[in-house]
C-alpha positions as CSV (number, residue, x, y, z in Angstrom):
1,X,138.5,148.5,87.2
2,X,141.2,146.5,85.4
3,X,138.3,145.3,82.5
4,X,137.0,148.6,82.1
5,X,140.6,149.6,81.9
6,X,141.9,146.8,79.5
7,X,138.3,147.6,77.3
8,X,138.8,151.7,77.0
9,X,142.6,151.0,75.9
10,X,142.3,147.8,73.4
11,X,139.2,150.7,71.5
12,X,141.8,152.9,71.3
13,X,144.2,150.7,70.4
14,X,142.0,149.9,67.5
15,X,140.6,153.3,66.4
16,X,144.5,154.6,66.7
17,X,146.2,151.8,64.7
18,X,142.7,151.7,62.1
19,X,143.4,155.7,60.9
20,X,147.2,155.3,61.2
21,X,146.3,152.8,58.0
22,X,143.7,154.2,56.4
23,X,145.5,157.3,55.1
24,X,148.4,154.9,53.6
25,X,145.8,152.7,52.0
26,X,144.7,155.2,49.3
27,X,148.3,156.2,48.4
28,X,148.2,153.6,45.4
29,X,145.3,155.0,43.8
30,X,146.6,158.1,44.4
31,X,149.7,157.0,42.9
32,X,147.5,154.9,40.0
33,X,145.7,158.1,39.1
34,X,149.5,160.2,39.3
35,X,147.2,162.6,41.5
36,X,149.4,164.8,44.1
37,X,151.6,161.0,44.3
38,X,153.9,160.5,41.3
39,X,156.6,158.6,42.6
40,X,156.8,155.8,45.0
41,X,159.6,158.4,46.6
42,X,156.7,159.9,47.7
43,X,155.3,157.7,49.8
44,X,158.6,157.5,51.4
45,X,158.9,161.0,52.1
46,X,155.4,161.3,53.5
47,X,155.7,158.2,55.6
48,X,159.3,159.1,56.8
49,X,158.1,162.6,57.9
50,X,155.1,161.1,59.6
51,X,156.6,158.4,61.4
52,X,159.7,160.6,62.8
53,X,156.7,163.5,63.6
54,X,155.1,160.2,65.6
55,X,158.8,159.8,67.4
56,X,159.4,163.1,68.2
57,X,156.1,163.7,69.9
58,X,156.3,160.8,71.9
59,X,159.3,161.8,73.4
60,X,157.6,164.8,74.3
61,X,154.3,162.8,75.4
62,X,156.3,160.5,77.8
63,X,158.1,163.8,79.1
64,X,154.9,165.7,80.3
65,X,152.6,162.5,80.7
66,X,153.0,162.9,84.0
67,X,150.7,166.0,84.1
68,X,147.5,164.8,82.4
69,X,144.9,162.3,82.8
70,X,144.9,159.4,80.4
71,X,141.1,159.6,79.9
72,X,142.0,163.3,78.8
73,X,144.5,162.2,76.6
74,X,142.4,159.8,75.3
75,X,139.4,162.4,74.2
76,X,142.1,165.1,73.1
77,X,143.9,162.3,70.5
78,X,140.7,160.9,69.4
79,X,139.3,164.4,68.1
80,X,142.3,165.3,66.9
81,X,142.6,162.2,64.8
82,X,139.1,162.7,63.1
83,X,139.3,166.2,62.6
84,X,143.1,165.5,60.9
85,X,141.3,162.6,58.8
86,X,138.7,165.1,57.6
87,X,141.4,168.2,56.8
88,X,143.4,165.7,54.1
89,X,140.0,165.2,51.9
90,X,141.1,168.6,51.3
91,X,144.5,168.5,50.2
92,X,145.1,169.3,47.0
93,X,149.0,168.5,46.5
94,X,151.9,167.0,47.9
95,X,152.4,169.6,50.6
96,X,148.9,170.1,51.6
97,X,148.6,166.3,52.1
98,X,152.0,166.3,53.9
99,X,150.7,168.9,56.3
100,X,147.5,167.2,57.3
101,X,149.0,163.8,57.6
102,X,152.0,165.1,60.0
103,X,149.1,166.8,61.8
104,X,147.2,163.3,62.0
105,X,150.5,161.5,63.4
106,X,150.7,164.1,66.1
107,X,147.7,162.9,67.0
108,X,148.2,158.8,67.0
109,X,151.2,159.6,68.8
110,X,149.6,159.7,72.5
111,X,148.5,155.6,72.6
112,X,151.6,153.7,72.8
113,X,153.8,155.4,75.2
114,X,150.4,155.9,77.2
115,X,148.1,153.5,76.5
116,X,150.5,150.4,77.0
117,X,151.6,151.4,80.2
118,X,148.5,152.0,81.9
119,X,147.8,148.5,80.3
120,X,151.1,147.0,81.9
121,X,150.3,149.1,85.3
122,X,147.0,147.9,86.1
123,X,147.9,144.4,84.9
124,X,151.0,143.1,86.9
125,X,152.7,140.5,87.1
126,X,150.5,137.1,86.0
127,X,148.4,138.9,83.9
128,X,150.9,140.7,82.2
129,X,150.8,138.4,79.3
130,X,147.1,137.9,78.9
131,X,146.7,142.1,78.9
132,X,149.5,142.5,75.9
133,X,148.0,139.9,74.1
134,X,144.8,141.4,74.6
135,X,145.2,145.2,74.0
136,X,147.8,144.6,71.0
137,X,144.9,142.2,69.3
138,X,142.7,145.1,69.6
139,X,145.0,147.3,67.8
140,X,145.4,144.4,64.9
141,X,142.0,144.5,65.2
142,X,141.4,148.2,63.9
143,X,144.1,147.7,61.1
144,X,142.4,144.3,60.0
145,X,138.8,146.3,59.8
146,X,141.2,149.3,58.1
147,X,142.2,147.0,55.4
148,X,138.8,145.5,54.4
149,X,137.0,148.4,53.6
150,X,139.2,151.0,52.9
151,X,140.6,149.3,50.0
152,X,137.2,149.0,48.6
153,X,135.3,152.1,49.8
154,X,138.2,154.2,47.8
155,X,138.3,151.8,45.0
156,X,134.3,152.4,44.3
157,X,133.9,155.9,46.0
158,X,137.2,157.4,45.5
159,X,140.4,158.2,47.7
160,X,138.4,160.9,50.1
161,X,135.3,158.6,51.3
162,X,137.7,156.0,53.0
163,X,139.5,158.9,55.3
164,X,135.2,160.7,56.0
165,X,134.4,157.0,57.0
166,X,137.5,156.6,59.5
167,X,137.2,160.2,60.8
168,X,133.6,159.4,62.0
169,X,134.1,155.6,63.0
170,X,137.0,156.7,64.7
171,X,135.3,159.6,66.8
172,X,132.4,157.1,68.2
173,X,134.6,154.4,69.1
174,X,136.8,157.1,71.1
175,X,133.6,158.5,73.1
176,X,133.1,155.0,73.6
177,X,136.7,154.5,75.3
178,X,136.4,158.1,77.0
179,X,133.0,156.6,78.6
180,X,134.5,153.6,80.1
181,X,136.8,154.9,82.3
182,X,135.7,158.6,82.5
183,X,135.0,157.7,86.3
184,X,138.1,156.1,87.0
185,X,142.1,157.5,88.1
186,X,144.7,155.0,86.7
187,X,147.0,157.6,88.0
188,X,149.4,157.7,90.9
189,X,148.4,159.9,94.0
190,X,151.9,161.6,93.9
191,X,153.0,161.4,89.9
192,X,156.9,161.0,89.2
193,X,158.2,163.3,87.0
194,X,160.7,161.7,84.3
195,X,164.4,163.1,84.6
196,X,167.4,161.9,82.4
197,X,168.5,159.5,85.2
198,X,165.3,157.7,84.6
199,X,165.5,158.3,80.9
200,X,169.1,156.4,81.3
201,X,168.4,153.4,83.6
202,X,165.0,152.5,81.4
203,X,167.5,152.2,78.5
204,X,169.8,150.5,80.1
205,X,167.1,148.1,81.1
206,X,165.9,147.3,78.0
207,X,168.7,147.8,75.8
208,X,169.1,144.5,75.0
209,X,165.6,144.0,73.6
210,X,165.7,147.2,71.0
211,X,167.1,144.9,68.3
212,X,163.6,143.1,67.9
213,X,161.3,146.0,68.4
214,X,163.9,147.7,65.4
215,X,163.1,144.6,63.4
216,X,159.2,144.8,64.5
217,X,159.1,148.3,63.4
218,X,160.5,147.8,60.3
219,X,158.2,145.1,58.8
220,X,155.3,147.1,59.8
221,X,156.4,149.9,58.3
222,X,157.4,148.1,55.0
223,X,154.1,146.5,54.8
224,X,152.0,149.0,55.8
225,X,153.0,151.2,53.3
226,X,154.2,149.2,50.3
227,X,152.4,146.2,50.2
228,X,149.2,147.9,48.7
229,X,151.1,149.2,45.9
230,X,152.8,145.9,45.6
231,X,149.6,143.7,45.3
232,X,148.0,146.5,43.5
233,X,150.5,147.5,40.9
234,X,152.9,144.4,40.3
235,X,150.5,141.7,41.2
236,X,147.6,144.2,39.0
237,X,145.6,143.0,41.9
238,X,142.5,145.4,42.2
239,X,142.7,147.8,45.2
240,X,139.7,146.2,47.1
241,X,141.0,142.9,46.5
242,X,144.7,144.1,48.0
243,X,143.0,145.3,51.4
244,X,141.4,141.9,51.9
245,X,144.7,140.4,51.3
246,X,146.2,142.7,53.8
247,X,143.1,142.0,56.5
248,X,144.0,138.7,56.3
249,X,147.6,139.3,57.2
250,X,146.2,141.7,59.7
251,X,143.7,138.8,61.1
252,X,145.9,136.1,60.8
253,X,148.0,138.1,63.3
254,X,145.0,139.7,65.2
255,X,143.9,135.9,65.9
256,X,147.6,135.0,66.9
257,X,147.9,138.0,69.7
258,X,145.1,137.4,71.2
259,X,146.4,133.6,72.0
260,X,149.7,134.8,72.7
261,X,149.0,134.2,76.5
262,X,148.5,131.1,76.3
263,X,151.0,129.8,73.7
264,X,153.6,131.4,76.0
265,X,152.3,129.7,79.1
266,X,152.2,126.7,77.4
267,X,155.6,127.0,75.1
268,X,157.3,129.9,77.2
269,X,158.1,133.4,76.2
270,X,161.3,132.4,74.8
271,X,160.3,129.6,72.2
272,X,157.6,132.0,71.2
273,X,159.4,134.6,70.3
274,X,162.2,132.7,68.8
275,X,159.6,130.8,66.4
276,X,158.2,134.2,65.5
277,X,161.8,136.5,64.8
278,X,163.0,133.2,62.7
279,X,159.4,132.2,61.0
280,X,158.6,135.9,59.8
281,X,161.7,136.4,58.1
282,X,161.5,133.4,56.1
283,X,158.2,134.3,55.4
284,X,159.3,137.9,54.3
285,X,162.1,136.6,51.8
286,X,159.1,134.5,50.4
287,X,157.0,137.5,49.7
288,X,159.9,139.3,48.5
289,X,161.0,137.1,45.9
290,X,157.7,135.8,44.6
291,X,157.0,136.0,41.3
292,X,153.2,134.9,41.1
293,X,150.2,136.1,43.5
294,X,149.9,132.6,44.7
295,X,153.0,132.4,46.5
296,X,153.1,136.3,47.2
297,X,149.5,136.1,49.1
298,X,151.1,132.2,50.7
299,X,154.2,134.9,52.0
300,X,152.2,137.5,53.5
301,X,149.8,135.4,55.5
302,X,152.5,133.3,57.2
303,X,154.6,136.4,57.8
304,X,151.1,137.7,59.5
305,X,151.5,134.1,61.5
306,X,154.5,134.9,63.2
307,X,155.1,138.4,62.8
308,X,152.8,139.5,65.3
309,X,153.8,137.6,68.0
310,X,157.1,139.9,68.2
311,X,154.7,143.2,69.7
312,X,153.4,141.3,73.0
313,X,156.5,139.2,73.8
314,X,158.5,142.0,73.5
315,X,156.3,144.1,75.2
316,X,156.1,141.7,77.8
317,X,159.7,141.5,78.5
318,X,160.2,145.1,79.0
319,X,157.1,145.4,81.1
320,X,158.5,142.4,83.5
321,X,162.0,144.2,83.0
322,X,161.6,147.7,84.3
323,X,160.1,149.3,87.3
324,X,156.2,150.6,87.1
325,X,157.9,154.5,87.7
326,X,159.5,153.7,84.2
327,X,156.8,151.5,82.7
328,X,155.7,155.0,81.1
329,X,159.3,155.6,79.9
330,X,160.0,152.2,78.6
331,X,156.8,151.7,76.7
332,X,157.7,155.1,74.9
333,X,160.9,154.5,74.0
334,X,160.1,150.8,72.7
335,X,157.8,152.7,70.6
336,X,159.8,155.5,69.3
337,X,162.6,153.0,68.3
338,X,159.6,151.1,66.0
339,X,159.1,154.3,64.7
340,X,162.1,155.7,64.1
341,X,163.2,152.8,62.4
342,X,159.7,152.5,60.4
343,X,160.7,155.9,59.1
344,X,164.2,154.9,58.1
345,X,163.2,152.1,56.1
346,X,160.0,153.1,54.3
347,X,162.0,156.2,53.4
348,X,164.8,154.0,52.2
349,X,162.0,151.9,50.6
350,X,160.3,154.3,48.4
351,X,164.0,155.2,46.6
352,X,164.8,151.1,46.5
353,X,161.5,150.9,45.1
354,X,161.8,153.4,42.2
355,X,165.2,151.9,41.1
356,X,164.9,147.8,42.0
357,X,161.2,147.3,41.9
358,X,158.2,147.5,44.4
359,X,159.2,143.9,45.8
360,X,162.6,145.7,47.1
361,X,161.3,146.2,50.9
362,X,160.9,143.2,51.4
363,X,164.1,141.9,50.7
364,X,165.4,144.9,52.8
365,X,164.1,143.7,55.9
366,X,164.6,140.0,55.3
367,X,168.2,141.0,55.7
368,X,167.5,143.1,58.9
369,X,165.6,140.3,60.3
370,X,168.7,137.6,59.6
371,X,170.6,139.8,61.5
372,X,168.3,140.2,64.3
373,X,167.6,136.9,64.5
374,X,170.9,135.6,64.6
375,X,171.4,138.3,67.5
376,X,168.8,136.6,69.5
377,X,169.7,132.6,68.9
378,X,173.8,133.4,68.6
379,X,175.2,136.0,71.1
380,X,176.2,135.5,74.1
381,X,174.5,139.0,75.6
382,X,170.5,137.7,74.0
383,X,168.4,138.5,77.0
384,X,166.8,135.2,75.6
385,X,169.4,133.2,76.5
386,X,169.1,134.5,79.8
387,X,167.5,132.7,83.2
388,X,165.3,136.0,84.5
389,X,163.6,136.7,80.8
C-alpha cells in the first residue's frame, strides 16, 4: 500500500509542478513578440494573482479536505488542469489569459496540502525522509521534463503547442495516478474536522520553520518566472536553449532530492539544511550579478545544488514536528506561506525588473536569503539549534 501510495503521489507531484511551469515558460515569447505581454509588470501581475489564487484555495482545500477522497481529488485536479491548459490557447489578451491561468492554479492547488500529507501519513517515522525525498524529486522531476521541451516546442511551434502538449501529457499521467490507488483508503475511519484550535497549535508548532519555507518560496517563484526572460532576453540566449538551462537547474536538484535521505542519515538534517540555506544564496548573488552567460549558467546550476534540499528538510521537520490530525494542516500552511510569499516577490519582481534590469530578482532574494540564513545559524530561537529537530 505505502509504494502504490508513494508512486500515485510523486505522478502527481510531477504532472502538478510540470503545468504549473509550462504556462510561465512561454511568457518570454509572449513578451518577445509584445503579444497580450508588454511589460515584464505583467508577468508580475499574472504570477501574483495566480500564486495568491493557489494560497487562498488551499486554505479552503485543507478546510474541507476532510470530506473527500484523495484519489477523488486527485482525478478532479488533474482534469481540471488539462482542460485550464487547453482554455489559455484561446486567450486572446491580458485578461483572457489572466482568467484561464487563475482558473489553472485553482486546479494545482489540491497537491501540496493533500498530496504531502498522505505522503507523511502513510510514511512515519524512519521513512519519513526517504518519502520527502522521494515525492518532492518527482515533482522536480515534472518541472525538469517542463523545462526541456517547452522551451523548444514554443520556440519552433509557437506559444500554444507547449500548453496542447502539457494538457494531454498531463491528463494520462493523472489516470495513471488515479489507477494506482483507486482501490485503496488512505483515509481515517472517523475523519477530524479542522477548527481554529487546530489551525492555531499547527502554527504554533511550526512557526519557527516559516522563515525557510518564505525563503524556499521565494527563489522558486523568482526563478520560475524570471529566469526565462533573463537567459532569453539579457543573455539573447534562444528560448530552447534557456529551458535546457533551466532543466538542468531543475535536474541538478531533482538528482539532489532524491539523495536527500541519505545525505541526512549520513550528515544529519541539520548540516543539510544549513549547507543548502547558506550555499543557495551565494549561489543566487552569483547569478544575480553576472555579467556573462558563463558564470550566469555556473550560478544557476549550483543554486539548483543546494536549493532544493530546503523542500524535503523542511518538510521533514514539520512532518516529525506536528501530530498526523494536523499533518493535513501543517503541510497546507507550509505551502500557502511558499506561495504567498512567491506572489509577493515575483509581483515585486516584475516592477524591479522594469526599472533596475531583469537580473533585479535575484539580488532581491539574495538579501532575503542572508537574512534567513542568519536566522537559522545566529538566533537563539533556530529550531536548528535545537536537540529534538
Amino acid at each position: 500500500m505505502k509504494s502504490k501510495v508513494l508512486f500515485s503521489a510523486s505522478l502527481f507531484h510531477g504532472l502538478n509542478d510540470a503545468s504549473a511551469v509550462t504556462v510561465p515558460m512561454v511568457f518570454p515569447l509572449l513578451f518577445s513578440q509584445q503579444f497580450i505581454i508588454t511589460k515584464y509588470s505583467h508577468i508580475g501581475i499574472l504570477s501574483n494573482l495566480g500564486l495568491f489564487t493557489t494560497f487562498l484555495f488551499q486554505l479552503a482545500i485543507a478546510n474541507y479536505a476532510h470530506k473527500f477522497k484523495f484519489r477523488y481529488m486527485l482525478l478532479l485536479s488533474v482534469t481540471g488542469i488539462s482542460a485550464s491548459l487547453f482554455l489559455i490557447t484561446k486567450a486572446e489578451d491580458l485578461s483572457s489569459l489572466l482568467c484561464f491561468y487563475l482558473l489553472m492554479r485553482v486546479f494545482t492547488s489540491v497537491y501540496h496540502p493533500i498530496g504531502i500529507a498522505t505522503v507523511s501519513r502513510t510514511h512515519p517515522d524512519q521513512g519519513m525522509d526517504f518519502a520527502m525525498g522521494i515525492q518532492s524529486g518527482s515533482g522536480n522531476f515534472g518541472v525538469f521534463s517542463a523545462f526541456i521541451f517547452a522551451g523548444y516546442i514554443a520556440q519552433n511551434f509557437g506559444w500554444k503547442m507547449p500548453l496542447y502538449v502539457c494538457a494531454v501529457v498531463s491528463f494520462s499521467l493523472g489516470i495513471m495516478s488515479f489507477y494506482a490507488v483507486r482501490n485503496i483508503s488512505v483515509e481515517r475511519e472517523r475523519p477530524i474536522k479542522p477548527d481554529i484550535s487546530a489551525w492555531i497549535e499547527t502554527i504554533k508548532n511550526i512557526k519557527s520553520f516559516i522563515p525557510g519555507f518564505v525563503y524556499g518560496g521565494a527563489c522558486w517563484g523568482a526563478t520560475v518566472y524570471y529566469a526565462p526572460s533573463l537567459f532569453n532576453h539579457k543573455f539573447r540566449v534562444p528560448l530552447g536553449n534557456t529551458g535546457v538551462f533551466l532543466a538542468f537547474w531543475i535536474g541538478i536538484g531533482t538528482i539532489m532530492t532524491y539523495f536527500f535521505g541519505y545525505l541526512s542519515s549520513r550528515l544529519g538534517r541539520k548540516k543539510v539544511s544549513y549547507t543548502s540555506l547558506i550555499g543557495s544564496t551565494l549561489c543566487l548573488f552569483l547569478l544575480g550579478t553576472a555579467q556573462n552567460l558563463g558564470i550566469a549558467v555556473v550560478g544557476l546550476f549550483l543554486f539548483g545544488f543546494f536549493l532544493f534540499l530546503i523542500f524535503p528538510s523542511f518538510q521533514s521537520y514539520v512532518g516529525n514536528k506536528v501530530t498526523e490530525n494536523n499533518q493535513v494542516l501543517a503541510f497546507s500552511f507550509v505551502a500557502n506561506i511558499q506561495m504567498l510569499t512567491g506572489s509577493i516577490v515575483v509581483l515585486v519582481s516584475g516592477f524591479l525588473s522594469d526599472w533596475f534590469g531583469i537580473n533585479s530578482p535575484f539580488i532581491l532574494i539574495t538579501i532575503l536569503g542572508a537574512f534567513v540564513s542568519a536566522f537559522y545559524l545566529l538566533s537563539k530561537h533556530s529550531p536548528l539549534l535545537q536537540r529534538n529537530c
